[in-house]
C-alpha positions, 0 to 999 in steps of 0.5 A: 603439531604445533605449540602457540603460547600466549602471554598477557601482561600482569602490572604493577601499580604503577602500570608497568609490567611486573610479569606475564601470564603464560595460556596454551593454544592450539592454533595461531587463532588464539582460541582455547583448545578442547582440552581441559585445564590440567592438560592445557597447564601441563602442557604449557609447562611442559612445551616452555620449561623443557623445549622453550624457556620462559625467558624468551617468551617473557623478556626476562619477566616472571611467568605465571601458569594459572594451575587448577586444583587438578593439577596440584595432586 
């Protein structure tokens, strides 16, 4: 099965990027999978931290996962 990471600029004020936002998807579509949110972050977590790294994906940028409440029990 395939894994697409999307990642969407954060920036500063001065509009240059400052980090990124990382999002799961299931197809190169770009659609949200039906999942929920706690299973799409821990599978973003998952797939970039254990087999990808973020520093590929975020040009040395900071990453951030949006976490759910879910999540952080």
């Amino acid at each position: 099965m395939s894994v697409f990471v999307a990642r969407q600029a954060i920036l500063n004020r001065n509009q240059n990027v400052a980090a990124y936002e990382l999002l799961f998807r299931d197809s190169p579509e770009n659609c949200f999978p039906g999942v929920s949110d706690g299973q799409a972050t821990a599978r973003l977590i998952m797939e970039n931290q254990l087999n990808l790294g973020t520093r590929h994906i975020t040009s040395g940028k900071k990453a951030l996962i949006n976490i759910g409440p879910e999540s952080l029990k």
